[in-house]
PAPAKOL-809572 format. One record per residue (C-alpha): z, y, x; residue in one letter. Coordinates in steps of 0.2 Angstrom, whole numbers, padded with zeros to 4 digits, always signed. Layout:
PAPAKOL-809572
ZYXA;...
end
This chain:
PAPAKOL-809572
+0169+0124+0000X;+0177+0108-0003X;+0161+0099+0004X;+0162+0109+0019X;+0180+0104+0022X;+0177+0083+0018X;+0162+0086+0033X;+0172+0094+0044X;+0188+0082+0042X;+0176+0069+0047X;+0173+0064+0064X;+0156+0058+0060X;+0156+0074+0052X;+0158+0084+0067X;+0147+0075+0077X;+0133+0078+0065X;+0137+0096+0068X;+0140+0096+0085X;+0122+0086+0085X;+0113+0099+0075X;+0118+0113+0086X;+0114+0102+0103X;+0098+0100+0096X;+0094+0119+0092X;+0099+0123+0108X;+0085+0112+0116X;+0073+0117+0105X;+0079+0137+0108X;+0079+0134+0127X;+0061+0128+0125X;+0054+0142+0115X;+0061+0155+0128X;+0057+0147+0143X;+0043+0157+0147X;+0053+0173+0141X;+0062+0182+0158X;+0071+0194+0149X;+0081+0179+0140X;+0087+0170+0155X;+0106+0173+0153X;+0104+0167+0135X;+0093+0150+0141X;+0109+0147+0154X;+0121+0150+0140X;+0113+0139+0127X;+0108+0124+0140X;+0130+0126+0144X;+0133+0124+0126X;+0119+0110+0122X;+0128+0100+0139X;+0146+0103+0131X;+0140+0097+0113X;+0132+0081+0121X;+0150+0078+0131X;+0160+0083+0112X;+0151+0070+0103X;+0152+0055+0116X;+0171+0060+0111X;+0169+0057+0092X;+0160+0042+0097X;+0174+0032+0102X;+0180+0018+0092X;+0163+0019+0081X;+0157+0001+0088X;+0173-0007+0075X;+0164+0002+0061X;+0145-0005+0064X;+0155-0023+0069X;+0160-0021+0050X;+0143-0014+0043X;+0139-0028+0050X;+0147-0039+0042X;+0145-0033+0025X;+0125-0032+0028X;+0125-0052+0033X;+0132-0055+0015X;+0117-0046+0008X;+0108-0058-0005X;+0091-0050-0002X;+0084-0059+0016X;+0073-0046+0023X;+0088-0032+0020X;+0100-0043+0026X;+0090-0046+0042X;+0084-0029+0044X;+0101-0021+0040X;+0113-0036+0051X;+0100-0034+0067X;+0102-0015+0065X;+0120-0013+0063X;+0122-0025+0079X;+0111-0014+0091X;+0119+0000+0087X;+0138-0007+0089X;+0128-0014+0107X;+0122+0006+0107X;+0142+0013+0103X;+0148+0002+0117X;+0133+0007+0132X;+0138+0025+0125X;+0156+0025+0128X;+0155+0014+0146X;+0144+0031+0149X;+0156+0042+0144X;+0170+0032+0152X;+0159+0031+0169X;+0157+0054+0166X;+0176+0055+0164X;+0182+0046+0181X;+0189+0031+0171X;+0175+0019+0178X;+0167+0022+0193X;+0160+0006+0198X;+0146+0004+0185X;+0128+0014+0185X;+0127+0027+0173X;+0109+0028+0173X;+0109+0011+0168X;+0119+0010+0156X;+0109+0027+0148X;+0095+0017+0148X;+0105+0003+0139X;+0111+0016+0127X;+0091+0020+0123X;+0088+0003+0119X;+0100-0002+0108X;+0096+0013+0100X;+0078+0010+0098X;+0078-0007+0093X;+0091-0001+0079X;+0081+0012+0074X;+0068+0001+0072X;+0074-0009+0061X;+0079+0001+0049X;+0061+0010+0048X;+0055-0008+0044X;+0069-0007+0028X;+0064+0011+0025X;+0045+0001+0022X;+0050-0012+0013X;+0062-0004+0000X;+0045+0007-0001X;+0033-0005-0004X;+0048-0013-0016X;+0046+0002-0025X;+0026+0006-0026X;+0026-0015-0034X;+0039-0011-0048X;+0031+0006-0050X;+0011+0001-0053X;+0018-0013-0065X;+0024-0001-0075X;+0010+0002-0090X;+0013+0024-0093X;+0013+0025-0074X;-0005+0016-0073X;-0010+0027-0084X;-0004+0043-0073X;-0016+0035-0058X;-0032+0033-0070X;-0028+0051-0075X;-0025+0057-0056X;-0043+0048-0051X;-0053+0052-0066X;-0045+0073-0061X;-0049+0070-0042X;-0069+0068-0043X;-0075+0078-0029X;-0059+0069-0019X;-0065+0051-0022X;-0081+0055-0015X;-0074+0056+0002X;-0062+0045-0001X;-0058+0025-0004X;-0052+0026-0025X;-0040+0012-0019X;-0033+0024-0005X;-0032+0039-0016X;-0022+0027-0029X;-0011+0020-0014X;-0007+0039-0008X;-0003+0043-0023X;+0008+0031-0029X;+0019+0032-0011X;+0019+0051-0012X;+0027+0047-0032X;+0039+0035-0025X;+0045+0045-0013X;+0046+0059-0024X;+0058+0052-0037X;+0066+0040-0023X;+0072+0055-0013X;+0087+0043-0004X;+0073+0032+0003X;+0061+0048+0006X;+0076+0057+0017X;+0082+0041+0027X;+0064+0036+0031X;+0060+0055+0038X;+0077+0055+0048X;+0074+0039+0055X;+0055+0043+0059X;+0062+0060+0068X;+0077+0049+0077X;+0063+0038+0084X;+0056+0050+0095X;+0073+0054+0105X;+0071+0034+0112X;+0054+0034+0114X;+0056+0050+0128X;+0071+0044+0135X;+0064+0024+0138X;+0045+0034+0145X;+0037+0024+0130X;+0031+0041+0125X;+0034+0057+0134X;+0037+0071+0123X;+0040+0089+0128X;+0058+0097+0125X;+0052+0107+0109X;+0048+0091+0100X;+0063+0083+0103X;+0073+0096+0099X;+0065+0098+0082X;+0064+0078+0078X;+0083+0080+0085X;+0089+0097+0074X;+0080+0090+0057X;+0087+0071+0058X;+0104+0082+0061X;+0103+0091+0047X;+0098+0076+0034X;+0113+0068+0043X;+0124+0081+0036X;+0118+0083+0019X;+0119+0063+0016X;+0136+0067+0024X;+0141+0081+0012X;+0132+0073-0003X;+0135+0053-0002X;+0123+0054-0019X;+0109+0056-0007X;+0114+0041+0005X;+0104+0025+0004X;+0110+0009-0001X;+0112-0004+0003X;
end
């Protein structure tokens, strides 16, 4: 209970929340949108997705200071590739905050000069190129981690095991790609911070990729990609244990 009432007293809190359930509504209006007899349900949950998009521009405001400040802290990192990675990240998505809330300012009546369409599109970018960088600091952490792990003598022992067990497996496959598998499918395993970013960061990616046309997906995928990203959002969010750092 007390987790539920540090989420909720969050802004970013609510937004995850507000997210997760604009996200199941896509993916529900896409599952009945063949189904006739559901059709006032459909309307209902496309109002509701609409009014938790609008809600969470809201909590969005003022969330450009924070990533200015992550920002900050990431350039300081000793580590270069982190520190690019993390720096480059942190700036698109202040660049993302401040498209995001000249959009909502433009919806509102407070700016009614600038294209909103535009500006969208902006939004997309930043949040691509973010994204992006911090899947390449979700493979290198990894790879970080597969090094430190094959060094380790008991753990070379567990893949000569795992190879000499899988027989009929490595005659199909490459014994070095079995033995990479293996070991990323380990790390991950007793990594799960970096196994959770890297799958909510994956699933983030392809709400960009739609909305910039460098892939088209269909509703149902990205209401899927959108609802489980959500949901890992919130339980880093209720559990800062399984949050990665830096």
């Amino acid at each position: 209970m007390d987790a539920v009432i540090k989420l909720t007293s969050q802004s970013q809190g609510r937004d995850r929340i507000f997210r997760a359930t604009q996200y199941a509504c896509a993916l529900t209006v896409y599952l009945l949108r063949n189904n006739s007899e559901r059709r006032d349900l459909v309307d209902k949950l496309k109002s509701l997705e609409k009014n938790m998009s609008a809600g969470r521009k809201l909590f969005r405001l003022g969330n450009a200071v924070n990533s200015i400040e992550a920002a900050k802290r990431s350039i300081q990192l000793s580590d270069r590739v982190l520190c690019l990675c993390l720096t480059a990240a942190n700036i698109n998505r202040t660049l993302y905050f401040i498209c995001d809330n000249l959009v909502w300012a433009r919806s509102v009546g407070l700016l009614r000069s600038i294209d909103k369409d535009r500006w969208n599109l902006n939004a997309s970018r930043c949040y691509f190129y973010s994204l992006t960088m911090n899947l390449i600091r979700d493979v290198y952490v990894i790879l970080q981690l597969m090094v430190q792990r094959r060094k380790d003598a008991h753990f070379k022992q567990k893949i000569e095991r795992h190879l000499n067990e899988s027989t009929e497996t490595a005659e199909v496959i490459i014994p070095q790609l079995d033995a990479f598998v293996f070991v990323l499918l380990e790390t991950l395993r007793s990594h799960p911070t970096v196994a959770l970013d890297t799958v909510k960061n994956i699933c983030d990616l392809f709400i960009p990729l739609d909305k910039l046309g460098i892939y088209k997906f269909n509703a149902g995928v990205v209401g899927f990609c959108g609802f489980i990203s959500s949901l890992i959002g919130i339980a880093t969010l209720a559990q800062p244990s399984l949050r990665i750092k830096p």
